[in-house]
C-alpha atoms as one frame of an Amber mdcrd trajectory, in Angstrom:
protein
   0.000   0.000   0.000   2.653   2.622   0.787   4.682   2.270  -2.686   1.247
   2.694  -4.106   0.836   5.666  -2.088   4.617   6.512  -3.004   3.766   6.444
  -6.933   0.584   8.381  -6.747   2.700  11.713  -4.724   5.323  11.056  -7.618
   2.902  11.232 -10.153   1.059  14.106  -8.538   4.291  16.110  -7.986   5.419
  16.179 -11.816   2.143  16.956 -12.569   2.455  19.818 -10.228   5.766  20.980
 -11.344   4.391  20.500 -15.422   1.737  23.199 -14.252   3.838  25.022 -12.360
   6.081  25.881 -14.952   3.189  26.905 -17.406   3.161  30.817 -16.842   5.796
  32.872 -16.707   8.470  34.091 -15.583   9.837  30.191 -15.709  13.204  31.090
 -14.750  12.071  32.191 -11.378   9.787  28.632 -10.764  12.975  26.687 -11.767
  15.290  29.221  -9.708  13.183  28.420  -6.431  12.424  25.034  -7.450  16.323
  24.225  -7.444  16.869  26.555  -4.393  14.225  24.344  -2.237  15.511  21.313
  -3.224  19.384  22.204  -2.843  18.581  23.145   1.053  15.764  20.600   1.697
  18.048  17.822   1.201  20.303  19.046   3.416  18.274  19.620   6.087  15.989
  16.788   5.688  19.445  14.648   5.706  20.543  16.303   8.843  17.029  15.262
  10.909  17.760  11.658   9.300  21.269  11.802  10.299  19.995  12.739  13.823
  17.311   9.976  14.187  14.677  12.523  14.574  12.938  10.828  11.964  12.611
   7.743   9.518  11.721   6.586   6.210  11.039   2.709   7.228   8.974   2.549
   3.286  10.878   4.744   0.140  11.785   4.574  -3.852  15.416   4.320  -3.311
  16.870   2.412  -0.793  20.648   3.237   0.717  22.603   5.847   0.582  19.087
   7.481   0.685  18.196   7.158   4.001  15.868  10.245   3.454  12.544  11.159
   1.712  14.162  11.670  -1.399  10.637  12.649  -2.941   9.641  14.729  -0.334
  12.863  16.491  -0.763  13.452  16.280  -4.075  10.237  17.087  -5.534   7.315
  17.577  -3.244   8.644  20.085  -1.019  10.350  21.977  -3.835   7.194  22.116
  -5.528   5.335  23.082  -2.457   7.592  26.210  -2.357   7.369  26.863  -6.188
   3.675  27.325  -5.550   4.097  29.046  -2.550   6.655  31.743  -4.487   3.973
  32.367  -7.170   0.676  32.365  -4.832   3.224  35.337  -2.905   5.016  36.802
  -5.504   2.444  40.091  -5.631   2.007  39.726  -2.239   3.192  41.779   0.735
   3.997  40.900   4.440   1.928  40.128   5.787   0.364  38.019   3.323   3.365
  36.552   2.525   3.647  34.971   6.405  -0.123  34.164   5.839   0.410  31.835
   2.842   4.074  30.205   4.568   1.401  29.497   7.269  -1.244  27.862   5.138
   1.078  25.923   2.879   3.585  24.755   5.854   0.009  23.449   7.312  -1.468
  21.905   4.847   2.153  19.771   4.517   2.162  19.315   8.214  -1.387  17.817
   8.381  -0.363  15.460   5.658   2.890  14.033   7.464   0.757  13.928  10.648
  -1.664  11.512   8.844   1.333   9.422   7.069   2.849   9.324   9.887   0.245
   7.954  12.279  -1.658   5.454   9.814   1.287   4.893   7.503   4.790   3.301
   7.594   6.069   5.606   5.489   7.438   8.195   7.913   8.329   7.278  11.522
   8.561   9.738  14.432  11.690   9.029  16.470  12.583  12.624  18.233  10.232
  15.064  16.306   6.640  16.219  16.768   4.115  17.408  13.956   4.616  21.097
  15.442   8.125  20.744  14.102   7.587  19.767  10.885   5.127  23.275  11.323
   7.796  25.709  12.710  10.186  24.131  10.350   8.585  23.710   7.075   6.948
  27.808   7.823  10.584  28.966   8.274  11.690  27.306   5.179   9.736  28.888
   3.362   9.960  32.196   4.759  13.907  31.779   4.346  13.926  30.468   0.386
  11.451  33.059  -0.518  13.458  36.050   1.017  16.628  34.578  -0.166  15.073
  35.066  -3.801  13.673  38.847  -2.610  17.603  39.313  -2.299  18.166  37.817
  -5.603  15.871  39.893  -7.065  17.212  43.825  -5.501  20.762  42.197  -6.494
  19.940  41.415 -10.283  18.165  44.541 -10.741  20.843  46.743  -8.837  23.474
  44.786 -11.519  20.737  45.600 -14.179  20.399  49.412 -13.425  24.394  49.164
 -13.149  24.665  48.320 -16.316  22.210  50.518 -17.888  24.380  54.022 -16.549
């Protein structure tokens, strides 16, 4: 049942990131698509390393000792949509939307973690994956704020 379950998030993530990428501009979806996934996997291999949590069911078995589609592709895409649903958005509603998305993720793990094997609390409470997920986000999507003033600071360089 879970590499069913497994296949159908794999299946509904690349259909996420096809639609995702459908409207422009592209080059920012891919920029914070790579971003998420570059710094997910780190941390997400750093609560692994620290048996705060487990992957008992996965695609790939070792080295991967991680959600490599969570990290890899779900989350990521999670954040893509996040960056576009925000990207006209100020403040406030920025920390709004973290809040909703990092949620509706949160609520998810809770239930695959209680009534499936394919995550296993060791050390680590839903309210982490919350705080955690809802910085992330906050953190990747000011990171490309600050990739933004930089490139058009270089643009208006340029331009003189």
């Amino acid at each position: 049942m879970e590499i069913i379950m497994l296949r159908v998030f794999l299946f509904i993530g690349i259909g996420l990131f096809i639609l995702a990428l459908r409207r422009p501009p592209q080059k920012d979806w891919l920029l914070i698509y790579f971003i998420s996934a570059y710094f997910g996997s780190f941390i997400g291999a750093l609560v692994v390393a620290h048996n705060l949590i487990s992957y008992p069911v996965t695609f790939l078995k070792p080295p991967f000792h991680s959600s490599v589609l969570f990290e890899f592709l779900l989350l990521p895409i999670v954040c893509t949509y996040y960056y576009q649903t925000s990207y006209q958005s100020g403040i406030f509603g920025r920390i709004w939307q973290a809040g909703f998305y990092s949620s509706a993720l949160t609520i998810i793990e809770f239930f695959l973690e209680r009534y499936t094997d394919l995550i296993e609390y060791h050390q680590w409470k839903w309210y982490f994956t919350l705080i955690t997920v809802f910085t992330f986000m906050i953190c990747v999507r000011s990171l490309m704020w600050v990739i933004h003033k930089k490139a058009s600071t270089l643009k208006n360089s340029e331009s003189q």
